[in-house]
Every structure is written in structure tokens, then in C-alpha cells.
N, C-alpha and C positions, 0 to 999 in steps of 0.2 A: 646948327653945326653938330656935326656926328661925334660923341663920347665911345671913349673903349675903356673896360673894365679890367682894370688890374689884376690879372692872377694873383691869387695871395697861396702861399702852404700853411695849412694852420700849424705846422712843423716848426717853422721858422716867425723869428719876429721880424718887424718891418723896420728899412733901412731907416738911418745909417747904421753902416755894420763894418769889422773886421772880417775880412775875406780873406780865407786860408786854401790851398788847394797843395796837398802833399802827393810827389810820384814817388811811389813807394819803389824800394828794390829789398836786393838781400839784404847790402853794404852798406849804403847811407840812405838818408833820405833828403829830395830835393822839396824845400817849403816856398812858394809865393805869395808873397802876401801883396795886399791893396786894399782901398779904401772907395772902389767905383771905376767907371768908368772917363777913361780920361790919366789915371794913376800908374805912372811906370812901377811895373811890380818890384816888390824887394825880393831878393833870392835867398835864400840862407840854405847851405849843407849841414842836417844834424844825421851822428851814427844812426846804422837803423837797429830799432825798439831801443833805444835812449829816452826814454819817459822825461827824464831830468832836463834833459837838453833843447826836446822838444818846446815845453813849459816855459824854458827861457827864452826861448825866442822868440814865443808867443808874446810875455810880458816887455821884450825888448820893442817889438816891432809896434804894440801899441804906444812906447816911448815916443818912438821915431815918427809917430804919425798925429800925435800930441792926442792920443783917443783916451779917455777917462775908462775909469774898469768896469761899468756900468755898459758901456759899448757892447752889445753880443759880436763874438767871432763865430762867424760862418765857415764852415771847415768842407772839405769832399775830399773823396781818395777813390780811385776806381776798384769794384771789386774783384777779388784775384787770389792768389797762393796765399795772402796772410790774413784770411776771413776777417771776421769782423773785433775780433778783440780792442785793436785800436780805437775802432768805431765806438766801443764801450765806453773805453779810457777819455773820450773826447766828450761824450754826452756828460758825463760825470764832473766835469769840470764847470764852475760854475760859470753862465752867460755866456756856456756854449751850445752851438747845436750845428749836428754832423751828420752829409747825406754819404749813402755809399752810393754810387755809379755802376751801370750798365756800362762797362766799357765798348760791347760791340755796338752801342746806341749813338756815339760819339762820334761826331760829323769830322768827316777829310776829306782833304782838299782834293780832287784827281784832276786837276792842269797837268801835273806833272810830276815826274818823281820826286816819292814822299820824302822829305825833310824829317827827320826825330831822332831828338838830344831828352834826355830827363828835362834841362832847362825850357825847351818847348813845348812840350807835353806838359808840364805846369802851368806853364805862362798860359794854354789853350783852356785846360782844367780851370783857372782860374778865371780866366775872362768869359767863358761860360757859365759858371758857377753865379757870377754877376748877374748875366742874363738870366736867368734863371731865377732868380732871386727877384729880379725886377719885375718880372713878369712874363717872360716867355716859360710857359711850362713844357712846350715839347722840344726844348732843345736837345734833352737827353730823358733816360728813363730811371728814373732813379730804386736803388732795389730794396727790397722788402728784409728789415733786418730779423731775423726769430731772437724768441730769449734766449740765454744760455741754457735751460731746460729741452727745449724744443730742438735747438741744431743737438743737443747730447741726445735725445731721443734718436736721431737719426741715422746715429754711429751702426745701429745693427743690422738693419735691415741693407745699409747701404757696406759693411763690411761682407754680409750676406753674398750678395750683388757682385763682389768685387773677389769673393772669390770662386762662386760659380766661373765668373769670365776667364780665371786665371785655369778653374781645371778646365774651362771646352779648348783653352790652347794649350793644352799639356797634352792632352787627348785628341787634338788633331797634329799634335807635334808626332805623335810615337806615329799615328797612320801615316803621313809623311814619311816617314822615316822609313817604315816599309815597302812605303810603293815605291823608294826610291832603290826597292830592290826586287820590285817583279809582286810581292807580296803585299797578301788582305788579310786583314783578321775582322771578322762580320761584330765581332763586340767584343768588349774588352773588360772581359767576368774575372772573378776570383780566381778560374786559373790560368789565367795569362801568362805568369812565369812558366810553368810548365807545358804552357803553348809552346814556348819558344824552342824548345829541346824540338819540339814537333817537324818546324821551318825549315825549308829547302831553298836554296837559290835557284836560279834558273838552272843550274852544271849539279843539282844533288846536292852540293856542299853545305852543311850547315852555316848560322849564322856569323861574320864575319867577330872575332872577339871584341874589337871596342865597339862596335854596333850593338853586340849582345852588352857589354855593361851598360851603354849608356841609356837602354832601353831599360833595363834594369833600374838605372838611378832615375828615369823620367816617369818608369810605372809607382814608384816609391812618393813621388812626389805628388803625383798622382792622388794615390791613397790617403796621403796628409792631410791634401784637399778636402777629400771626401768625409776623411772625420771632424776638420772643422766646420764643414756646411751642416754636417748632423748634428752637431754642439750647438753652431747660432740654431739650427730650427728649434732644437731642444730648449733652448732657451727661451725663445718667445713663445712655445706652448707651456710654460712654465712661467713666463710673465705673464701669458693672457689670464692663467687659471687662479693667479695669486694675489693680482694688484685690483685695483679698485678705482685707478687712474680714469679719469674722461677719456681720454684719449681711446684708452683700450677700451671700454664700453661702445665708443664709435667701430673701431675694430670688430666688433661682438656682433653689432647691427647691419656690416657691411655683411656679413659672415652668415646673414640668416638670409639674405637673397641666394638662391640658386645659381650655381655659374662662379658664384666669387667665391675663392677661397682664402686660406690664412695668408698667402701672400700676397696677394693683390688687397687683401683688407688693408692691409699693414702698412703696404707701400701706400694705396692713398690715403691713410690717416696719417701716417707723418710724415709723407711730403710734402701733401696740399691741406687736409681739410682741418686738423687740427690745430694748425698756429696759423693759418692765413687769412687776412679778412678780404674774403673776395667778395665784391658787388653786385655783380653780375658774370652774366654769361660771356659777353663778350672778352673781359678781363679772365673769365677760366680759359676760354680755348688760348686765349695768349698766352699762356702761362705754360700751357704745354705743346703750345707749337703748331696749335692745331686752327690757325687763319688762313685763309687764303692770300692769295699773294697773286694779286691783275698785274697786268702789264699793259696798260693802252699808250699808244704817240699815235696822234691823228688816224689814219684807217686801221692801222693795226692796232689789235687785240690777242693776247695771251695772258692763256691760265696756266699761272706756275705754280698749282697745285699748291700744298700747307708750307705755310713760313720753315716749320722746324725750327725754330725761335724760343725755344721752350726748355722742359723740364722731359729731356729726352727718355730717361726713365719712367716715367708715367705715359708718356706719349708711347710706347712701345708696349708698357702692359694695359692699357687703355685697348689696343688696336687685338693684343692677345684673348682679352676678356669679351673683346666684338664678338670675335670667332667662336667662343664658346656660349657668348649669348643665344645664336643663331639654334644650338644645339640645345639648352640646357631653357630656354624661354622662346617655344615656339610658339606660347600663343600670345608674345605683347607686342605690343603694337612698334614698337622700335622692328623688333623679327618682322614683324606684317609689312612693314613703310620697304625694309629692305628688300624682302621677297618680289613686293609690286613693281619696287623700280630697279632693281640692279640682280635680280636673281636669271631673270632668260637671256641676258647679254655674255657678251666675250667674258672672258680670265681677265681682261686688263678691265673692264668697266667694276666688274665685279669687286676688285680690287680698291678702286678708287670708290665703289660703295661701301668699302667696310673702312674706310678710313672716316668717312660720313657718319655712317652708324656710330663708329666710334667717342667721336666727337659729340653726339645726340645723348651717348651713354653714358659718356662725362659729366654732361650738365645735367643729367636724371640723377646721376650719383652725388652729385653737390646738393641737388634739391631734397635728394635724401636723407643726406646727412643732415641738413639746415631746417627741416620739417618733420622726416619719418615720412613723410608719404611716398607709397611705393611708385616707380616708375610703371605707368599704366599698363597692363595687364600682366604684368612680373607675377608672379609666384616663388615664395620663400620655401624654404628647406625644409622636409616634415620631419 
């Protein structure tokens, strides 16, 4: 007779357990609890972040289900807008343990239009949460929590990030703005206000007045931008040269191969390589989106190309760093593999080889971090 092996998490203790699955909002928060499969859940409304309220309910509903306080409660909550703080508050408690959820990982039903209340979205989070526990490990993906050190590490580079984005749409706001009157400005230097006096419409006429303020108040904002992008960089050239941190020494080492610079060190030392314990290769390219994605039903076959499943920021400067590989490491053997198979083809093959490279330069980069040994024929910075 054929035996099957129970998945265990060495995360979690083994059943019997109190089973919690909370769907968070801003307002309240909906709690389900149970004790298995078979167990009409309990519902309770507690405020949301009410720590006090939570706790009781928790201690009520082992009442109600006559479970001794020795019992572990098994808790989940999808991850989302209210990170992981909860997730702390929940470990910390004793004879507990708490996963946080992939929510785009979480299976629905498509017969027909979706059905969802907070109270369903519990009741599903929990009766999963069961499974899961029991032994199905791919019902969901459960996510990787950082320390409080590691997500704070992350604040600057990812502030960085966020406002780069916010000047290139200030900066295609004002172009906009001009074509939507016949006019180009080829770049947008130091003296741009005094461009403006320049400007003609189509009929002669100079700039229309609220056109001319507003451009005024959008070049201004502009500029705000640009001195805080120079601040964060300033900053982290002022953290790399000061601290003594691991972290930044990985930073230091990314920084001595040729083609990477201070920002792409940065980005994958505190995205990925510094608090994550990755295994393998196959769990890095997941991570950044970079799987492929078949499609077979009987005779047919498609390739839908990478998941994008991932840490879309890495996955973008991963594919930026491809391109200057090609340039800055012609002689390793990543540049060689690329040249042979995807350099004499079209624009679109080429393309989809440097998405390839990319994902090859990822896992060199992991290996690098995790060893020091250079990716094969690389050359470091003199």
C-alpha cells in the first residue's frame, strides 16, 4: 500500500492547533477562528490595530472551543498596505506562530462572478490556512518576513526610487504641456525660466499667463525633486564611506565588478541579497519575476515569456545592468553565450536575449555575493 509524507513547516508546530486567519482593512478587522476541518468558523469584529481587543478574543475563543493555553494559535493575514508590524505583534505572543500570505497566490473560484465580503475572504484564508498546516504546502506562497533593521534599511534607496519616478512625470508633465501648444524644449537646463520669455505660439503670441504660471510652479517642483535625489545620493555615499555594516561591505564587493555601480550595488544588497535566504537559483529568478511561464492544452503550445511575478525593481535593474554588461564585460562568457545566440538576430529576439542574459547575471550575482567568486570571465574595476 502506497504511504504519503506529510509536509511539515518547521515554522509551525504540529496539530492540534487554534486557527486564526484575520482580513485586515483600515476600520475593523474581520477574525475567524477554528479548530480543523469539519469546524464552522467563529467570526468576531475587533477595531483595527486594537492590540487589546485582538488578545481577547483570541483568549475568548480558546474558551469557546474548550482548548487549554498550551494549544499553539496558528494565525495568517494577507500581505498588503499594513506590512508586517502585526505579523511581529503575533510572533511575540506566547504559543503563537504567524504566516503572512501572497495574496495574488490565493486560489478563486472563476465558474462565475466572484463573490467577496471580509466574512468570505476569512472563512477562505482560514480554511486554507488549515490545509496548509496539514499538509498541502502549495496552496499558497507564503512571504518572507525581513527584520525590523532590514525593511528600515530599505527606506532609502526605495525613497530614492520614488522620487526619481515622481520628477520623470513632472518632467514629461511641463513637455506636455508644451506640445499641447505647438512647442519643444530639447531639455530642460538651468535656464528654463528664462526660456519661456523666449516662446512663441503658433500666431507670435507669447505664452498664454496661467500656462506661463503653471509651468513656473511645475519647473519649481521640479527642482525640489532634484535636490532631494542629490541629498538621498549624498547620503548613501556618506553611508558607504562611514559604516562598517555587512550589508555595505556587500555593497563595496558588488561595486568592484565593472558595469555596477553605486546604485544597482545598493538595490541588490537590500532587496535581495542581504536579509534573504535564498537556496537556489530557481527560487532567485522567482523572486524577481524572471520564470517562464508555458502554456500547453493538448497540441497547443505557448511561451508567455517571464512570470513578472517578482520584485519588479530588481527585475528592471537586473535587465538595465544586462545592457551595460554587453558593454563594460566583453570578454565573459555571459557577453560570449549572448553574442553567439541572440547577437545576429532581429531587435525583438535580441530582446528577449537580454532578458535571458539577465536572469544568468542574476544568479552570477547571488553566486557572488554567497562566495566571491567572479562570474566567469568578468573583470573588476582598476
Amino acid at each position: 500500500m502506497a504511504t504519503t509524507t506529510r509536509f511539515t513547516d518547521p515554522a509551525l508546530p504540529e496539530p492540534p492547533a487554534l486557527y486564526l486567519a484575520l482580513e485586515l482593512s483600515n476600520r475593523s478587522w474581520k477574525l475567524a477562528f477554528s479548530t480543523g476541518h469539519g469546524q464552522k468558523p467563529r467570526f468576531r469584529n475587533v477595531p483595527a490595530r486594537d492590540l487589546d481587543a485582538l488578545t481577547r478574543e483570541i483568549a475568548l475563543a480558546r474558551t469557546r472551543f474548550l482548548l487549554p493555553d498550551a494549544v499553539p494559535v496558528i494565525s495568517c493575514f494577507e500581505a498588503g498596505r499594513d506590512g508586517f508590524w502585526i505579523h511581529r505583534f503575533l510572533q511575540s505572543q506566547p504559543h503563537h506562530h504567524n504566516l503572512v500570505v501572497d495574496s495574488a497566490s490565493i486560489e478563486v473560484n472563476r465558474r462565475h462572478r466572484r463573490l467577496k465580503t471580509d466574512r468570505i475572504d476569512a472563512r477562505k484564508l482560514v480554511t486554507m490556512l488549515i490545509r496548509y498546516h496539514n499538509g498541502e504546502s502549495r496552496v499558497w506562497s507564503v512571504v518572507y518576513v525581513p527584520s525590523p533593521e532590514a525593511e528600515d534599511a530599505r527606506n532609502l534607496h526605495r525613497e530614492l526610487l520614488t522620487l526619481k519616478a515622481d520628477r520623470t512625470r513632472v518632467t514629461n508633465r511641463i513637455k506636455g504641456l508644451l506640445a499641447a501648444q505647438g512647442l519643444c524644449v530639447a531639455s530642460l537646463g538651468r535656464g528654463f525660466l528664462e526660456h519661456l520669455d523666449d516662446l512663441r505660439l503658433w500666431d507670435a503670441s507669447p505664452l498664454y499667463p496661467q500656462l506661463r504660471q503653471r509651468l513656473e510652479r511645475e519647473w519649481i517642483h521640479r527642482c525640489d525633486l532634484s535636490q532631494r535625489v542629490r541629498l538621498i545620493e549624498k547620503l548613501q555615499l556618506q553611508t558607504l564611506r562611514s559604516c562598517d555594516d555587512p550589508a555595505l561591505e556587500l555593497v563595496r564587493q558588488f561595486m568592484t565588478l565593472k558595469g555596477i555601480g553605486l546604485q544597482s550595488a545598493w538595490l541588490f544588497t537590500f532587496e535581495f541579497f542581504a536579509w534573504r535566504n535564498i537556496q537556489n537559483r530557481r527560487q532567485l529568478a522567482a523572486l524577481a519575476g524572471f520564470t517562464p511561464t508555458p502554456y500547453q492544452s493538448g497540441d497547443d503550445s505557448l511561451d508567455q515569456g517571464i512570470s513578472k511575478a517578482g520584485n519588479s525593481s530588481i527585475r528592471a535593474m537586473t535587465i538595465q545592468i544586462a545592457w551595460g554588461w554587453l558593454l563594460f564585460q566583453p570578454e565573459s562568457q555571459l557577453t560570449l553565450w549572448y553574442l553567439r545566440r541572440f547577437a545576429s538576430q532581429g531587435l525583438r529576439m535580441r530582446k528577449i536575449g537580454i532578458v535571458a542574459l539577465a536572469r544568468r547575471l542574476l544568479i552570477d550575482l547571488w553566486r557572488f555575493s554567497q562566495t566571491g567568486s567572479l562570474p566567469e570571465g568578468a573583470i573588476t574595476s582598476s
